[in-house]
OpenMM code with the backbone's topology and positions (N, CA, C; nanometers):
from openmm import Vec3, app, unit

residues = "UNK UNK UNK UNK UNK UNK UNK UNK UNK UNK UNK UNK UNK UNK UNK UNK UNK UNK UNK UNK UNK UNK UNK UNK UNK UNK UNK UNK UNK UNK UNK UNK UNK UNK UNK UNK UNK UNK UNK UNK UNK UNK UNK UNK UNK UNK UNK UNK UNK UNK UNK UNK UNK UNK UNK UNK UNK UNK UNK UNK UNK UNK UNK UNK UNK UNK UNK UNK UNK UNK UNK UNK UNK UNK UNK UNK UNK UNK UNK UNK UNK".split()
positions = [
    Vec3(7.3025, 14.4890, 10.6461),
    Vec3(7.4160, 14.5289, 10.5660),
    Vec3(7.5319, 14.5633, 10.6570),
    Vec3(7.6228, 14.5322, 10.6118),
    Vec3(7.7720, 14.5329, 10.6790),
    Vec3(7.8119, 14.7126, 10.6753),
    Vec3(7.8927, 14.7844, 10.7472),
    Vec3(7.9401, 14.8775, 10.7053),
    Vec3(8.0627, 14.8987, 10.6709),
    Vec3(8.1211, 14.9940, 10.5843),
    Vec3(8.2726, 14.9785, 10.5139),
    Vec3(8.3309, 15.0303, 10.6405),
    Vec3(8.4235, 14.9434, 10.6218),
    Vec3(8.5837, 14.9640, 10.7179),
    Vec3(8.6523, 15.0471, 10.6777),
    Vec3(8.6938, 15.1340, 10.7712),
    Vec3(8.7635, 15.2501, 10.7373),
    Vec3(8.9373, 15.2534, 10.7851),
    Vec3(9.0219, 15.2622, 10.7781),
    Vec3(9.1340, 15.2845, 10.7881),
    Vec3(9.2062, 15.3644, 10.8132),
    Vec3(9.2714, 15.3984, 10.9476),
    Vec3(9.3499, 15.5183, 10.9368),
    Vec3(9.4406, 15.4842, 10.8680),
    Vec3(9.5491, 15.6277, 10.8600),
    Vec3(9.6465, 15.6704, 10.7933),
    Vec3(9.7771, 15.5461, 10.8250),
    Vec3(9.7758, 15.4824, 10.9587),
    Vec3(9.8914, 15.4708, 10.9898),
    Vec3(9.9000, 15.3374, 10.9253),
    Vec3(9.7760, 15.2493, 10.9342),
    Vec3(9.7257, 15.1035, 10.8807),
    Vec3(9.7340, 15.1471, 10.7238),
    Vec3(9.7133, 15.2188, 10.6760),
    Vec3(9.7443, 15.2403, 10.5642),
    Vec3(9.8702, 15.2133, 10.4763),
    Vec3(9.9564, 15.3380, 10.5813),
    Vec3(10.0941, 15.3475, 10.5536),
    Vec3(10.1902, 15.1855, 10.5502),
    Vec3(10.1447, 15.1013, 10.6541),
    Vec3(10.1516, 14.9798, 10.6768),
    Vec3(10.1422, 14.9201, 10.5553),
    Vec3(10.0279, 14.8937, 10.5230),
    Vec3(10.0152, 14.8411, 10.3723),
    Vec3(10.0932, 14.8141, 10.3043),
    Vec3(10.0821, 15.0000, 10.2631),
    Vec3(10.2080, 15.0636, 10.1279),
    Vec3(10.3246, 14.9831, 10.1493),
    Vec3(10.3773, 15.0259, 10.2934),
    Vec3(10.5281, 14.9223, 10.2901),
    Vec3(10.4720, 14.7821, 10.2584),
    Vec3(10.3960, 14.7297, 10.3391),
    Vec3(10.4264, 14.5539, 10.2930),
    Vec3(10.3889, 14.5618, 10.1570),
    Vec3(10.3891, 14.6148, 10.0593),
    Vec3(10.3221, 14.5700, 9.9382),
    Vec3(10.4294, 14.6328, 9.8405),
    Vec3(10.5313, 14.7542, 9.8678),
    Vec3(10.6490, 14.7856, 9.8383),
    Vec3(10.7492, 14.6756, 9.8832),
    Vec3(10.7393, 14.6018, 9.9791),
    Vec3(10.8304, 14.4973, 10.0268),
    Vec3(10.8290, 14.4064, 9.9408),
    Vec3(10.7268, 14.3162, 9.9020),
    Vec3(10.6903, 14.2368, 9.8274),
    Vec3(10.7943, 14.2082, 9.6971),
    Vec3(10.8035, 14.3787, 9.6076),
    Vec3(10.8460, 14.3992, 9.4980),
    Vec3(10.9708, 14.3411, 9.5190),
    Vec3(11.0641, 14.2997, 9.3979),
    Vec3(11.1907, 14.3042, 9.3727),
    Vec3(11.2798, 14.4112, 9.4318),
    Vec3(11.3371, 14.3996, 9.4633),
    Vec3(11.4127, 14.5306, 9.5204),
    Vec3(11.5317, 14.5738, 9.4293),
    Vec3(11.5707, 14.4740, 9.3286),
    Vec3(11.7055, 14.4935, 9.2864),
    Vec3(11.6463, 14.4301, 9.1180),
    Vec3(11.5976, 14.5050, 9.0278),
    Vec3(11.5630, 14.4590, 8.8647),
    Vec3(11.6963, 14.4575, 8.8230),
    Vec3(11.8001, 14.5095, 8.8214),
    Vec3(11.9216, 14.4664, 8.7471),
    Vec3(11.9203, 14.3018, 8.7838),
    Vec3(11.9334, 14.2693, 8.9056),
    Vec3(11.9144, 14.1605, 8.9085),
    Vec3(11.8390, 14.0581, 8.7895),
    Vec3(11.6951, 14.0836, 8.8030),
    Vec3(11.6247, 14.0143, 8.7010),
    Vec3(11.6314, 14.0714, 8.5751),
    Vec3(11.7381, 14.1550, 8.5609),
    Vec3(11.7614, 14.1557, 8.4115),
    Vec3(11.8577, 14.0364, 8.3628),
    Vec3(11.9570, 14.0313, 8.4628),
    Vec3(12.0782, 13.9543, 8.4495),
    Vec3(12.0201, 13.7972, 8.4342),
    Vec3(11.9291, 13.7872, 8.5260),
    Vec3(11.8707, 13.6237, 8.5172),
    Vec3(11.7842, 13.6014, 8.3704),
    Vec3(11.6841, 13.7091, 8.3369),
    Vec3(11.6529, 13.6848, 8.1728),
    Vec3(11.7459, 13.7005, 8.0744),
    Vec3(11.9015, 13.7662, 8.0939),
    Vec3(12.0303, 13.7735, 8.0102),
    Vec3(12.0324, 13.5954, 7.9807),
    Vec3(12.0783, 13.5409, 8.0906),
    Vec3(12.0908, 13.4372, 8.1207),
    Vec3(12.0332, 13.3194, 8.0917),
    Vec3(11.9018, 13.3228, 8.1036),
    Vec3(11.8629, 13.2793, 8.0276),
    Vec3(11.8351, 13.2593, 7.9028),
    Vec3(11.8592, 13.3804, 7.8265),
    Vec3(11.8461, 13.3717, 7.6679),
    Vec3(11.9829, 13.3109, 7.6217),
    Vec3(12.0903, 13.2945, 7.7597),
    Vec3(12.2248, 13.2152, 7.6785),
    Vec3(12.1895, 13.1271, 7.6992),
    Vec3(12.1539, 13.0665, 7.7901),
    Vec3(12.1411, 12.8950, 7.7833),
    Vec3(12.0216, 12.8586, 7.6461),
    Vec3(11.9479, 12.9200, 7.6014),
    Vec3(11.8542, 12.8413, 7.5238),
    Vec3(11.9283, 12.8741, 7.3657),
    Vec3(12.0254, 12.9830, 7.3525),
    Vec3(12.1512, 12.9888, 7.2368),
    Vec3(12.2361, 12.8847, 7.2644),
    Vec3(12.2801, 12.8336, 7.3781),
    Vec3(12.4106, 12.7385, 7.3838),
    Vec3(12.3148, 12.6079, 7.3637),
    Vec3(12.1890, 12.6156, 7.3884),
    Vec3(12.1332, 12.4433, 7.3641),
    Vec3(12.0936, 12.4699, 7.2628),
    Vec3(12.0685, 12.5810, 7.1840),
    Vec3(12.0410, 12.5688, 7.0038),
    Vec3(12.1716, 12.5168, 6.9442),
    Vec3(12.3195, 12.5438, 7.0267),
    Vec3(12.4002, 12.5367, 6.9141),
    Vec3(12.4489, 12.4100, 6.9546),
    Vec3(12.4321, 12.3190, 7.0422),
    Vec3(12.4535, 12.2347, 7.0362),
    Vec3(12.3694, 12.1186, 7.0072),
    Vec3(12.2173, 12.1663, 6.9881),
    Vec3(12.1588, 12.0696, 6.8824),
    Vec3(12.1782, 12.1140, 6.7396),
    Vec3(12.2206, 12.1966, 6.7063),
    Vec3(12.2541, 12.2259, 6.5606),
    Vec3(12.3821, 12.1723, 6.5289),
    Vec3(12.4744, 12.2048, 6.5993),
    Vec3(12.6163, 12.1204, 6.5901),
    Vec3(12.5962, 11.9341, 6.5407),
    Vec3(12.5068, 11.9349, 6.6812),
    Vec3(12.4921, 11.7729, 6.6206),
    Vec3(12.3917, 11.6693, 6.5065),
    Vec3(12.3418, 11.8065, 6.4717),
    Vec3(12.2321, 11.7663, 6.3376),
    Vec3(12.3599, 11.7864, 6.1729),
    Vec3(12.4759, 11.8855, 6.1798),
    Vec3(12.5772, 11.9104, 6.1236),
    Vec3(12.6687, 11.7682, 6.1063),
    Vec3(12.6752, 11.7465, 6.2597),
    Vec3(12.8068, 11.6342, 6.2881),
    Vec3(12.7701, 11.5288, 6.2270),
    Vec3(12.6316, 11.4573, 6.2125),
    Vec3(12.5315, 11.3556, 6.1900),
    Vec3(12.5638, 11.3657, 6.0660),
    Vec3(12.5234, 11.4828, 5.9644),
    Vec3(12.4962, 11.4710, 5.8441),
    Vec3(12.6351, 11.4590, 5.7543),
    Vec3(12.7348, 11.4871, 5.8442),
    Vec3(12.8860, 11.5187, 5.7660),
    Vec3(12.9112, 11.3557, 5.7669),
    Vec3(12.8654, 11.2461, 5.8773),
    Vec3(12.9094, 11.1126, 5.8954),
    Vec3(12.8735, 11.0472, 5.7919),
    Vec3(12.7250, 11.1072, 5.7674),
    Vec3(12.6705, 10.9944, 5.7267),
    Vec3(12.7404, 11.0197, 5.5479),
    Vec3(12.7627, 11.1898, 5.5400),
    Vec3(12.7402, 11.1798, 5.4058),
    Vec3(12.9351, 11.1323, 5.3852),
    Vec3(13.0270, 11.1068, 5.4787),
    Vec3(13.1648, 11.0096, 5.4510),
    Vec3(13.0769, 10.8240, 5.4728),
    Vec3(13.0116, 10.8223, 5.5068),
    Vec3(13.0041, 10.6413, 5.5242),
    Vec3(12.9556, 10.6257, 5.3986),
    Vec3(12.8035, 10.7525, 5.3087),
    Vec3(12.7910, 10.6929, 5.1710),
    Vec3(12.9032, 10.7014, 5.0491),
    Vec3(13.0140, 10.7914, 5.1086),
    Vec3(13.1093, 10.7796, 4.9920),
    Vec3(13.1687, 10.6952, 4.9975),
    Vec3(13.2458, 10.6530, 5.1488),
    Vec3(13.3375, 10.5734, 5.1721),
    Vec3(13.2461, 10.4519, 5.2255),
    Vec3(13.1567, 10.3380, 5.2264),
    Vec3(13.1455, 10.2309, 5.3019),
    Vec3(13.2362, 10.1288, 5.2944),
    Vec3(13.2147, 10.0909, 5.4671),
    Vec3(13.2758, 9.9370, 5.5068),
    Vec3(13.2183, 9.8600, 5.5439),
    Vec3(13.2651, 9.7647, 5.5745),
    Vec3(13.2496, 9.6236, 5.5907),
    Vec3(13.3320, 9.5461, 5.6233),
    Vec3(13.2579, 9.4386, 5.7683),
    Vec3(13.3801, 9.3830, 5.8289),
    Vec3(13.3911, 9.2202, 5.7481),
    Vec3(13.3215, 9.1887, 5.6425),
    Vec3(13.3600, 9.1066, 5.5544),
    Vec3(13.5278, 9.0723, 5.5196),
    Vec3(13.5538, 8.9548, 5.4521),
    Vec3(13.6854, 8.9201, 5.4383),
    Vec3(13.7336, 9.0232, 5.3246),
    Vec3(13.6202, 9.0375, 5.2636),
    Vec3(13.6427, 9.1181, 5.0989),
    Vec3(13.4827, 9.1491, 5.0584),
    Vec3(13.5236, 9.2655, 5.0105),
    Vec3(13.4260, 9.3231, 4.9276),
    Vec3(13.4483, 9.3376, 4.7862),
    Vec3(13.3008, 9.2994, 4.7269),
    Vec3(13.4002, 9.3396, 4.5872),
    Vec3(13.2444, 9.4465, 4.5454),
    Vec3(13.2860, 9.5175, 4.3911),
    Vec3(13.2298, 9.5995, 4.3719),
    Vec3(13.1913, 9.5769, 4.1732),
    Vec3(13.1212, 9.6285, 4.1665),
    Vec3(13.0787, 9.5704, 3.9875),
    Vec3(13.1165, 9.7137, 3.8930),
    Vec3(13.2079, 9.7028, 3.8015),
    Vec3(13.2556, 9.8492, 3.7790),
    Vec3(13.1526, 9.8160, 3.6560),
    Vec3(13.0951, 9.9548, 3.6364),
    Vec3(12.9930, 9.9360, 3.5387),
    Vec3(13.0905, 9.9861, 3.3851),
    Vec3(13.0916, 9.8827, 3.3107),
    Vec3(13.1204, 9.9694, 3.1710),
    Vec3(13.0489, 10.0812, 3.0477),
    Vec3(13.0775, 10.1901, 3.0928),
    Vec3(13.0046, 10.2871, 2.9806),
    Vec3(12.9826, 10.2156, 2.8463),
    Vec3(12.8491, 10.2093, 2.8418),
    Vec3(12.8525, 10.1747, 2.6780),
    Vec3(12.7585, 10.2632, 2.5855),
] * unit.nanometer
topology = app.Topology()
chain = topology.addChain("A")
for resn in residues:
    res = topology.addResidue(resn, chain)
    for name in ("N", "CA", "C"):
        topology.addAtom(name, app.Element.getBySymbol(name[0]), res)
């Protein structure tokens, strides 16, 4: 059987810092970068929503208004009877 390794104080203290080092040093920071991120995934919602809007406004002028690059169109007016 192996025996446990023991550690002074100073190897210790060592540690603590490298493992305090490690951490972030500055969380405002990574607050600002998750800010940030929650705008970009609002500015790419609103610009796929914009263009699901833009789409539906086209389409619903081409079914009122259609064209055609024909010489003439003609159209059958229905008589109420």
């Amino acid at each position: 059987m192996s025996e446990p390794i023991t550690l002074s104080n100073h190897e210790t203290a060592n540690r603590t810092r490298a493992a305090t080092a490690t951490q972030d040093p500055n969380p405002a920071a990574k607050d600002a970068a998750e800010r940030q991120k929650l705008i970009r995934k609002l500015v790419a919602l609103l610009i796929v929503f914009g263009a699901v809007v833009l789409t539906l406004y086209v389409w619903s002028v081409l079914e009122r208004h259609p064209r055609t690059d024909d010489a003439a169109a003609r159209a059958i007016r229905s008589q109420g009877r």
